[in-house]
Each structure stands twice: as C-alpha cells, then as structure tokens.
N, C-alpha and C positions, 0 to 999 in steps of 0.2 A: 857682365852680371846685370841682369834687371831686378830695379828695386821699385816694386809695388808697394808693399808694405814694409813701417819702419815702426819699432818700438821703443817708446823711451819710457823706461820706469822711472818715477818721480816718488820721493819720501816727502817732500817739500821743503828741502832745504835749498840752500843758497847755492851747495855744490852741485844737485842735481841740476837746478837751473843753469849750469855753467853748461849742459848737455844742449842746450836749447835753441842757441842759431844753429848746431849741425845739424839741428834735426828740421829746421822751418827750411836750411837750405837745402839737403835732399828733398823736403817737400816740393818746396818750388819747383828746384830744378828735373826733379825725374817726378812731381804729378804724384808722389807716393803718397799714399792716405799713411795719417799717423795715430798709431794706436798707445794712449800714454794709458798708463796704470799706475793704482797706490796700491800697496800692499799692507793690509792691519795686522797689527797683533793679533793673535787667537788669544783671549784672555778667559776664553771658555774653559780651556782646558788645563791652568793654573792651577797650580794650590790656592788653597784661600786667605787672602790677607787676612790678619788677625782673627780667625773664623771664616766662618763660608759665609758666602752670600746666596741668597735663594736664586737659581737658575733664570726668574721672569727679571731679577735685577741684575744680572749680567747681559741678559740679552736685550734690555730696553738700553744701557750703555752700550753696546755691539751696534745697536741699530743709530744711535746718536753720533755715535762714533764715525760708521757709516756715510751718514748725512751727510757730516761736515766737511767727509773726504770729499763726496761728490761736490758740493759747493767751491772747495780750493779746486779740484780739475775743471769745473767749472769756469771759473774765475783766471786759470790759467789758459785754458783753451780759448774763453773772449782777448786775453788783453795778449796773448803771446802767439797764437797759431791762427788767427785769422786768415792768413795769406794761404794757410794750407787749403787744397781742394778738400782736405775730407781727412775731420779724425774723430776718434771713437773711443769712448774715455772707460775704464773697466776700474773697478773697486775687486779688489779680491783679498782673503782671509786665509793667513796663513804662515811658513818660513816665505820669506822676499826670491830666494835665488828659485827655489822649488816652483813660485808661482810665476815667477819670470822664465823661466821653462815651460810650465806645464801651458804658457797664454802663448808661447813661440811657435809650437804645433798647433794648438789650438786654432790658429786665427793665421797658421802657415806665415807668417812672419819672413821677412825677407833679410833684415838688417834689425840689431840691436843697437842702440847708442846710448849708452850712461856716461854718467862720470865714474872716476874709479871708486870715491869713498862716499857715504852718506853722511848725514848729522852728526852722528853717533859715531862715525870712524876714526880711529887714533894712528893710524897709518896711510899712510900714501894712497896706498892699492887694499882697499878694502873686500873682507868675504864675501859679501854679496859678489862684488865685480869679478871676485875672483872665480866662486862657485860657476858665475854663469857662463865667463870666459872659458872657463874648463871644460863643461857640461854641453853647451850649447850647439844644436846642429847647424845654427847658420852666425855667418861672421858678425863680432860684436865690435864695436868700435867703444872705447874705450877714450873718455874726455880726463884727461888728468886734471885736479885739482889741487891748489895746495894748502899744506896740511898748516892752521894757524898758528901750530903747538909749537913746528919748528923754527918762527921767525926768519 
C-alpha cells in the first residue's frame, strides 16, 4: 500500500492529539503530505436560543468561530508537524464523520488516523470514529484513547 496522503481530524482535544506521533511518523517515513481538519458546528441551522438571532449575528460568530480554528491548526501545524514535507489544514462546517468522508474523496486520501473518542466522548470508541470506520473507502487507523470516566 502507498500512502501519499494521510488524514488526521482534530477537534482539539487532548485525545485527538494522542493521534499525532502516527500521523508525523507516517509523514516522515512514507514522505506523505498530512491533511488535518476541524470540523464546526453548523449553529446556522439551530433553533434559536431563547429567540432568534438575526442571520448577520450568526454569521459574524460562524466566521470568528472559523478564525480561531484556523489559528489552533495553525499553531498545531508549527509546534507538531514541522518534520512533515507538506500539510494542508482544511476548516469545514458540518456533522464531523460526514465531513471526514466527504474531505476522504475529496483530497483522494490514502489513510485516516484518529483517535477513537473526541472531547465530548463518553465511551471508549466514539460515533465519529465509529461512523467513519464504517463508511470510509480507504483504511482508517484508529488510535485508542482512554476514557477518564473509567479510572
């Protein structure tokens, strides 16, 4: 198997980063450019907390929102992936596992590598990791984390 391209989706927690020597060591060793992603809430398409908000004040939050992400990939690509020849930082809006598929074709992807749970996951093997493991046309390596809850 040649792995040119490798993707590691990052939420910015602690567990995703546990994904992150596999992914700087395929860089190194197979020369693969690393394509990392955040994926946002769509908070456009919410109901409205306690009333709505006007459409230009969701979307100037969308876009801050936005920013920020790019600055943490940012910030992760200087102090973490320097060694790598070449990666390519995507923000996308959306469900996580959906846009972790639809950026696999996309960008023809060779290898995935997450951890299995995010932030937000209260099990072992979380729906994202699991949605993608399922879905996904090309092999996803799966970095186990453990879960804090179970001591």
């Amino acid at each position: 198997m040649e792995i040119r391209k490798v993707l590691w989706p990052t939420d910015f927690s602690g567990s995703a980063e546990a994904a992150l020597p596999h992914v700087q060591s395929l860089s190194q060793n197979y020369g693969a450019e690393v394509h990392v992603l955040h994926v946002l809430e769509d908070i456009i398409h919410h109901q409205g907390w306690y009333g709505d908000f006007e459409s230009q004040h969701v979307e100037k939050l969308m876009e801050k929102t936005r920013q920020k992400a790019k600055q943490n990939l940012d910030q992760i690509c200087a102090n973490h992936l320097e060694g790598c020849p070449l990666y390519i930082k995507h923000v996308a809006v959306g469900d996580p596992a959906a846009e972790i598929l639809k950026l696999i074709d996309q960008e023809k992807v060779d290898l995935v590598v997450m951890a299995t749970r995010g932030k937000s996951g209260a099990f072992d093997y979380g729906s994202v990791a699991e949605r993608v493991t399922k879905h996904s046309p090309v092999p996803v390596t799966t970095i186990p984390v453990e879960n804090p809850e179970k001591g």
